[in-house]
C-alpha positions as CSV (number, residue, x, y, z in Angstrom):
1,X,115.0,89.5,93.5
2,X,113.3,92.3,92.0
3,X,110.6,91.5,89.2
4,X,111.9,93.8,86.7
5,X,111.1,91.4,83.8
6,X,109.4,88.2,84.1
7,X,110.8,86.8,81.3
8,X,114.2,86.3,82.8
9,X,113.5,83.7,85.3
10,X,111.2,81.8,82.6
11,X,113.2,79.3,81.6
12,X,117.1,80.0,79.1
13,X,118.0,83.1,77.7
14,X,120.3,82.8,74.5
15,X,122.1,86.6,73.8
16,X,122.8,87.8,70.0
17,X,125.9,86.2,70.1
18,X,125.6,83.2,71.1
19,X,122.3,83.0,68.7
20,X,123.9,84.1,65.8
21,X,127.4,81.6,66.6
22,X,124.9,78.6,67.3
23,X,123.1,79.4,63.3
24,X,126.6,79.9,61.6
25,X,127.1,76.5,63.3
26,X,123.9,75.0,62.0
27,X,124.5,76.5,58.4
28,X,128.2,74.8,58.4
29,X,126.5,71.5,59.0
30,X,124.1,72.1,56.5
31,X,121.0,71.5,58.6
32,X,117.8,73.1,59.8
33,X,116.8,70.5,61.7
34,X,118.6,70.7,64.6
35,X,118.3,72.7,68.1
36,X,120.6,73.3,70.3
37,X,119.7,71.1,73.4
38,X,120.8,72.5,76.9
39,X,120.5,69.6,79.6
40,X,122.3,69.4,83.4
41,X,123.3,66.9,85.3
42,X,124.1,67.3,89.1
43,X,128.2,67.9,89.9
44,X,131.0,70.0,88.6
45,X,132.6,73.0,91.1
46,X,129.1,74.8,90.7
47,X,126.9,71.9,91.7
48,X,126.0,71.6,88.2
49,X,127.8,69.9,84.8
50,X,126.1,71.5,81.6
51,X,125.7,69.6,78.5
52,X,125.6,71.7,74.8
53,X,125.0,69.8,71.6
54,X,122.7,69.8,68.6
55,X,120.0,67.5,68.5
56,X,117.7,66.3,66.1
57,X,115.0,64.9,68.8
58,X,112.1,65.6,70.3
59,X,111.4,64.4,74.0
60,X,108.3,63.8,75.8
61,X,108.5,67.5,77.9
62,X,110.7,69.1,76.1
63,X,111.0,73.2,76.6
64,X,111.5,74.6,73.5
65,X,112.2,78.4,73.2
66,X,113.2,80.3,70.0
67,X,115.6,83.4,69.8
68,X,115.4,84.3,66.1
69,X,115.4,81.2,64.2
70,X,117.5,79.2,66.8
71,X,115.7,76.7,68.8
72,X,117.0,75.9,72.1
73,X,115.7,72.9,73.6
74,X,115.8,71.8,77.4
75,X,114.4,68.3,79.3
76,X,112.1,68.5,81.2
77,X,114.4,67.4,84.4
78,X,117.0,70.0,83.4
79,X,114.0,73.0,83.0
80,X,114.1,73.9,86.5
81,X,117.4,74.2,87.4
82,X,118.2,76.5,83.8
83,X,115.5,79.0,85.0
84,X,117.0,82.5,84.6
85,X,119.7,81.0,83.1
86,X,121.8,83.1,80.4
87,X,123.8,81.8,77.5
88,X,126.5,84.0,75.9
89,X,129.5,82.9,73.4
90,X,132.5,84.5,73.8
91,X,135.4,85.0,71.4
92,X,138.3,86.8,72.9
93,X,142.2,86.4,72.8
94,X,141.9,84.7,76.3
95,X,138.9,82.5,75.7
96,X,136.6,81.2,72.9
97,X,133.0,79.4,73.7
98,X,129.8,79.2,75.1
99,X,129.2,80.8,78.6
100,X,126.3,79.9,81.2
101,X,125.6,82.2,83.3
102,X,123.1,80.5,86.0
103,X,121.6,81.6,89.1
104,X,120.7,78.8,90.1
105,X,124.1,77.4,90.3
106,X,125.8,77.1,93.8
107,X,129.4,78.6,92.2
108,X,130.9,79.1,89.6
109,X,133.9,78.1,87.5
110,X,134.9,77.0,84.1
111,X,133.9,73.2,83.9
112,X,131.5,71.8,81.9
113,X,131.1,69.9,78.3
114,X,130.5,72.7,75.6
115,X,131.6,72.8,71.5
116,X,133.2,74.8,69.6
């Protein structure tokens, strides 16, 4: 591992794209009180089952980190294992949604709970 940028293995990462789909999402509900929470439970083919939605709360321990007006929060249990951890949304002919790329992941496949 090279430390070309520390900020990349503090905590998620959201690119433009997925920042800008997850705020035409919160302006279609109508609502700027909502983060997107990221959470991770262990299981799935890459040793890890990720969990998208929006959510009103704040837990004790949350991480919160903003990318331009979205907030993306993570529980403290899930912080560790989303360190590095990059989320892209992709909207091609073959696919449409949000990506996770995580190094912390033992594989990697195309399982998980994500919306749309």
């Amino acid at each position: 591992m090279t430390v070309q940028d520390e900020t990349t293995t503090d905590g998620i990462l959201l690119s433009d794209a997925a920042a800008s789909k997850v705020k035409g999402l919160l302006e279609q509900e109508g609502r700027d009180d909502l983060a997107l929470r990221v959470a991770v439970q262990p299981g799935g083919c890459s040793g890890l089952r990720y969990q998208l939605f929006f959510d009103e709360r704040s837990l004790d321990g949350d991480v919160t980190k903003d990318f331009g007006g979205v907030k993306v929060v993570t529980d403290r249990m899930s912080a560790p294992y989303l360190g590095g951890a990059s989320i892209d949304f992709v909207d091609t002919i073959e696919k449409q949604g949000f990506t996770i790329d995580n190094p912390n992941a033992t594989g990697s496949c195309a399982c998980g709970d994500s919306f749309h």
